[in-house]
Every structure is written in structure tokens, then in C-alpha cells.
C-alpha positions as MATLAB code, in Angstrom:
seq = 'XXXXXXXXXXXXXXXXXXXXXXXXXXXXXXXXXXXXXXXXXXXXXXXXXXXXXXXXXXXXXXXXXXXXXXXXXXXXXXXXXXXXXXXXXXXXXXXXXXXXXXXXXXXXXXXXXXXXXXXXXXXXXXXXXXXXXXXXXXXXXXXXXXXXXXXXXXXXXXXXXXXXXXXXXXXXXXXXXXXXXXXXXXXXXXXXXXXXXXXXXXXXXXXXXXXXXXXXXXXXXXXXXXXXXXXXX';
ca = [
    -112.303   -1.906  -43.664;
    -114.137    0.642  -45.893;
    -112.472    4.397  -45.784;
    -113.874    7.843  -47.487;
    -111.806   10.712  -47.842;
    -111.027   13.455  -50.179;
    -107.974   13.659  -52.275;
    -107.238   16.647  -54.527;
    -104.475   15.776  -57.362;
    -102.435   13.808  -55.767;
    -104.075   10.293  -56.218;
    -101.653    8.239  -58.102;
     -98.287    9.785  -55.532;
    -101.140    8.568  -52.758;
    -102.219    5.076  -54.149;
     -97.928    4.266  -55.118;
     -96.775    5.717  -51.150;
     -99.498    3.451  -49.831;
     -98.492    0.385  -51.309;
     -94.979    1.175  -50.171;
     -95.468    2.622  -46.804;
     -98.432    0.818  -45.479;
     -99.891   -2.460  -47.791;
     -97.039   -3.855  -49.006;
     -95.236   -4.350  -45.682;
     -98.105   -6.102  -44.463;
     -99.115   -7.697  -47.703;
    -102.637   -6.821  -47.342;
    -104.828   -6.472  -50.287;
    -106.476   -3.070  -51.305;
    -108.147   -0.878  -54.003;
    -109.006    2.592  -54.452;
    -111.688    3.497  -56.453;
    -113.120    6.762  -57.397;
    -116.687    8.245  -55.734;
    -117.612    9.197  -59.608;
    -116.525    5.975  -61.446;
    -119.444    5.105  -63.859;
    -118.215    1.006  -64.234;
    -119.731   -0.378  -67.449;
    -122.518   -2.908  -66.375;
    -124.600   -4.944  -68.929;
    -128.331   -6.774  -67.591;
    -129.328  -10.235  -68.903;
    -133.044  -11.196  -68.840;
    -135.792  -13.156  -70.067;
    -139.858  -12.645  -70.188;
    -140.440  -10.675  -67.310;
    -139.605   -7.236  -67.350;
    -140.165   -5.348  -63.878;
    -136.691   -5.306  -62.766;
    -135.421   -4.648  -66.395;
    -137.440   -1.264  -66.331;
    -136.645   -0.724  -62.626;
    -132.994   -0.794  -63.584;
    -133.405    1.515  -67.100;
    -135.167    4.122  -64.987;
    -133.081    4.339  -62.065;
    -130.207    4.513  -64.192;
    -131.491    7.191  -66.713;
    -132.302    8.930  -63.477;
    -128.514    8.863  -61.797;
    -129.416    6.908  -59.386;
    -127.310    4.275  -60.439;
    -123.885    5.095  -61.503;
    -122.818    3.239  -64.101;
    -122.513    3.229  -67.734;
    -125.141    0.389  -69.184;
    -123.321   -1.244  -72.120;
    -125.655   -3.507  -73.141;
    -129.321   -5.605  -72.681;
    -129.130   -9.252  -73.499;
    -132.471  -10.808  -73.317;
    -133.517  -14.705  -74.340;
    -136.925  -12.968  -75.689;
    -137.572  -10.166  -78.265;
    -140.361   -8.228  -76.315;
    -138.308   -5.570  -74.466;
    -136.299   -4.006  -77.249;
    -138.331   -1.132  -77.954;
    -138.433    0.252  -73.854;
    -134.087   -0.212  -73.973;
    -133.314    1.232  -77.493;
    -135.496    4.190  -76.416;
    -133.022    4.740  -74.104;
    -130.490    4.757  -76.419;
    -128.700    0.937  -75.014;
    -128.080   -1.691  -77.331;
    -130.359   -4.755  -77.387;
    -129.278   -7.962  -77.828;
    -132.044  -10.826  -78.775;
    -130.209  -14.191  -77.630;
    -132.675  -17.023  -77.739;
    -131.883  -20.421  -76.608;
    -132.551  -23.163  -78.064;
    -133.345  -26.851  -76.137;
    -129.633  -28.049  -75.158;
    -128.208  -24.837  -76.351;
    -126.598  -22.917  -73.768;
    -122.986  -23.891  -74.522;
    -123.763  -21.631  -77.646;
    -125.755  -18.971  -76.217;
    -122.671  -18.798  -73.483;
    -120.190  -18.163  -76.188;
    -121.907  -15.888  -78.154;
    -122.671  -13.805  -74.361;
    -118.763  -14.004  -74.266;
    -118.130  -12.126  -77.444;
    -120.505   -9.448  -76.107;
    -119.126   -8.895  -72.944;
    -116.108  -10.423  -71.841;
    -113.470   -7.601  -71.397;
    -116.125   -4.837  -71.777;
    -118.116   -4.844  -68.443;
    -117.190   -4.759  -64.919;
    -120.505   -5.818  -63.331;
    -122.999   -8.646  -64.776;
    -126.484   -8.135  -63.384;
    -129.186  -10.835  -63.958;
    -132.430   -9.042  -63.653;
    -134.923  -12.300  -63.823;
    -132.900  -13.916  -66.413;
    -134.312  -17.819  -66.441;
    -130.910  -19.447  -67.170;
    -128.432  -20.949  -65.294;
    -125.293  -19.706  -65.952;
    -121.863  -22.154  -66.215;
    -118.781  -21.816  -63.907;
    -116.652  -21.642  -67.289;
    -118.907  -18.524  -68.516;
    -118.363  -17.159  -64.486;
    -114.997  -17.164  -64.885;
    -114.124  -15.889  -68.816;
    -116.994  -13.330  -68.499;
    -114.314  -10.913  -66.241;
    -116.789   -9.493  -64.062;
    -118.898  -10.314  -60.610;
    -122.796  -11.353  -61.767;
    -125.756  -10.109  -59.601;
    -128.727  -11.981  -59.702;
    -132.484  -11.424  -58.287;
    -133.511  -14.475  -56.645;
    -138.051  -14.628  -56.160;
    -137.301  -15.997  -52.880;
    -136.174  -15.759  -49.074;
    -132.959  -17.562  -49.481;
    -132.179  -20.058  -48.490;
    -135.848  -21.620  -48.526;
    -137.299  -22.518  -51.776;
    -134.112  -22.154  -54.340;
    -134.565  -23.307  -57.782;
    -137.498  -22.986  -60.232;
    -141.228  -22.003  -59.086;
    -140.527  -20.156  -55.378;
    -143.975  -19.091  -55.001;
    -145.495  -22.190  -56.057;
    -143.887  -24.037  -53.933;
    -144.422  -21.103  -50.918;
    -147.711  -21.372  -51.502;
    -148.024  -24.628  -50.886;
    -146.626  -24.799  -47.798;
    -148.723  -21.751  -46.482;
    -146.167  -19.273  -46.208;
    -147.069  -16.083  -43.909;
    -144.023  -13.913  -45.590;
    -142.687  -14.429  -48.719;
    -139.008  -12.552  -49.904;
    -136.601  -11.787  -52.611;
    -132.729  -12.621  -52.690;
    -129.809  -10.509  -54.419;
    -126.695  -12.595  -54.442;
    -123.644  -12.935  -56.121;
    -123.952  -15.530  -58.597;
    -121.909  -18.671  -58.308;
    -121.860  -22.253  -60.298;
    -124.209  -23.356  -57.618;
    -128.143  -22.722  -57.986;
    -129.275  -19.910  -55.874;
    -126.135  -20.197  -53.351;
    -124.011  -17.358  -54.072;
    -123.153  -15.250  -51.150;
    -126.216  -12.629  -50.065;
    -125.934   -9.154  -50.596;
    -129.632   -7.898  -49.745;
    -132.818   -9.363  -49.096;
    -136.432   -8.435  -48.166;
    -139.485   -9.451  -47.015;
    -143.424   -8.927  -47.239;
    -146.695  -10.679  -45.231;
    -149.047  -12.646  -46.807;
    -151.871  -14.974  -46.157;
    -154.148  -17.864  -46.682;
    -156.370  -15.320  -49.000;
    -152.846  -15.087  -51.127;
    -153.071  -17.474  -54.285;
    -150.080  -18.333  -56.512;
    -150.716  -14.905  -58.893;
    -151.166  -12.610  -55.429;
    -147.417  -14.082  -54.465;
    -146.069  -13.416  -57.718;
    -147.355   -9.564  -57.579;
    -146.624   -8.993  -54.348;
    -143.323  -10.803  -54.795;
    -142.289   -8.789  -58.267;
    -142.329   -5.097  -55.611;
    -139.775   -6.615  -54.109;
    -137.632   -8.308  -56.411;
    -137.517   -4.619  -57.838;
    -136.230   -2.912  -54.428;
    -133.785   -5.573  -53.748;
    -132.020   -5.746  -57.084;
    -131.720   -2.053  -57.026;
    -130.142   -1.826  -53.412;
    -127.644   -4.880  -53.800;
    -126.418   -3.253  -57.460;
    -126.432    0.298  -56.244;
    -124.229   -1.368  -52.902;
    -121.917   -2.840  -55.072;
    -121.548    0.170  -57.540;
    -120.732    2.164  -54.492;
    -117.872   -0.212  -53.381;
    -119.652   -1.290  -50.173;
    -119.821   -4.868  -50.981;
    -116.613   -6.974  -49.561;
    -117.029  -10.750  -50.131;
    -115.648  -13.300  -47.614;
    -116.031  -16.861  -48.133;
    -119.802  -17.856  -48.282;
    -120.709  -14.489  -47.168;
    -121.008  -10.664  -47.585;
    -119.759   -7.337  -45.993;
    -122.357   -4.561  -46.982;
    -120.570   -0.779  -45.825;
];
């Protein structure tokens, strides 16, 4: 169950009767959180950039409330378009077999600090160990219809099979590849005329949109989790 209401002052003498009058007798689990929290959130991501930018603008716009902490990338190309913004930009490469330290080092940035991970096309598959120290749910934007065509090169593979729609994924990340429970997805038509490069275009409009609803969802509290699956209010 997902309630809004209005409170004036009284919050915290609201949020203690609660627990004592109506959760705790029926040891249910619950949290209140505030219309105008602004969460901190940090973004990973690698080479490709369109849901990076997507993200910057719609949250230098208000669209998105929360407070961006921090960029981690694997590449250097994108400081310039985030420190114009006034975010720190974090250059993380990794190196072949070097994720255990690239892991750590992501630790020291954000462990503690952040209270939403968002993977916005970053090309790294992140550990259950990291999952659980980092202290915060991860969000990542999948270039496919989930569950078809998980893993590496979605629209590649689409393509060869002949595909007449191809999708994007938003899902709570998980130590399992591309199997964390769905939060939003979408869809758009294509055709034999489509080669591998008309996928990927086609394919990055909608990795944008979906990102942006399945963050902005979970900023707004609207996300409950249960088992395999999501609740979106």
C-alpha cells in the first residue's frame, strides 16, 4: 500500500503513534518519506553518453529530485558536459582483470554517501559484494526487451533474428546479469530495412525515456519490490 497525505508539524508525534498504535501491533514494515526529499544519487557510465546527458538535464531542470553527488565513468570523454554542471567527475578506468580494484576504489566514493546507484550504460558487471557494501539500490538501463537477449550485443543479436520491435529494460540491479526485478520498459517497431546502427539509434530514444521514468518512480517512492518482481504506484 502506497498513501499521500498532508501533515503540518506534527510528523515525528505521527511517525512514533503509528508505530505504536497501528505497525507495531501487527509487525508490518513501513516508511515515511517526505514529498521534497532530494536523496543523494550518484550515475556510473562508460562510452556512451545519451542517458548520462538525459539524466544531467532532467535533473538541472527539477525534474528529477535528487541531489547528484557524483559521475563515475570508466572513460575520460564526458567530464567537461558534468563539471559544467557543477558535479564532480570521477575518471575510473579498468584495467583487464581489474574490477576487484575499480570496486573498491567505487566504495570509497560512495558507500555511505548515496541512497540511489543509477547505471546509465555503464559496461561493467557489478559484484554481489560491491551490491551489498555500496548501501544503496542500483538502477540500471538494460538495450533490450527483457527477458530476450540479456547480456552483451542486444541489437546484434535482435537483428539477427529479425526482430519487428526492439525495447529497453530499467531494473534493479542484482548479482545476476540482466535479471534484477523490472521497474519500466518500452518498446519501438522496426523492420527488415533496420540494420545493426538503425537498432542502436532507434534503441538509444528509448533507453533515454526508460531510465528517466524507472529513476524518477523510484525517487518518488512508488517502487515496492517483492521477490523477483516490482510494484510501480
Amino acid at each position: 500500500m502506497r498513501l499521500e497525505f498532508v501533515l503540518g508539524d506534527e510528523v515525528e508525534d505521527f511517525a512514533s503513534r503509528f508505530e505504536a498504535e497501528v505497525a507495531g501491533p501487527r509487525e508490518a514494515a513501513w516508511r515515511l518519506t517526505p514529498a521534497d526529499a532530494r536523496p543523494p544519487l550518484a550515475i556510473l557510465c562508460s562510452r556512451e553518453d545519451h542517458c548520462l546527458l538525459d539524466l544531467l538535464l532532467r535533473l538541472r531542470s527539477g525534474e528529477l529530485r535528487a541531489e547528484l553527488v557524483t559521475v563515475v565513468s570508466t572513460v575520460p570523454e564526458h567530464a567537461t558536459q558534468v563539471e559544467a554542471l557543477g558535479v564532480r567527475y570521477e575518471h575510473l578506468p579498468v584495467a583487464d582483470g581489474g574490477m576487484p580494484e575499480h570496486e573498491h576504489r567505487l566504495l570509497e566514493l560512495l558507500a555511505g554517501r548515496i541512497e540511489l546507484l543509477v547505471l546509465a550504460r555503464y559496461m561493467r558487471v557489478l559484484s554481489g559484494e560491491f551490491l551489498a557494501r555500496v548501501g544503496a539500490p542500483a538502477i540500471n538501463i538494460h538495450h533490450s526487451f527483457l527477458p530476450a537477449f540479456a547480456g552483451a550485443a542486444p541489437y546484434a543479436r535482435a537483428h539477427e533474428r529479425g526482430v519487428k520491435l526492439i525495447g529497453a529494460t530499467a531494473h534493479y540491479v542484482t548479482e545476476e546479469l540482466d535479471a534484477g526485478p523490472i521497474i519500466e520498459q518500452e518498446t519501438v517497431r522496426v523492420s527488415h530495412r533496420d540494420g545493426v546502427e538503425d537498432l542502436q539509434r532507434k534503441g538509444r530514444d528509448i533507453e533515454r525515456v526508460v531510465l528517466a521514468r524507472a529513476v524518477h518512480a523510484h525517487l518518488e517512492d512508488r517502487v515496492a519490490r517483492w521477490g523477483e518482481r516490482t510494484v510501480v504506484f
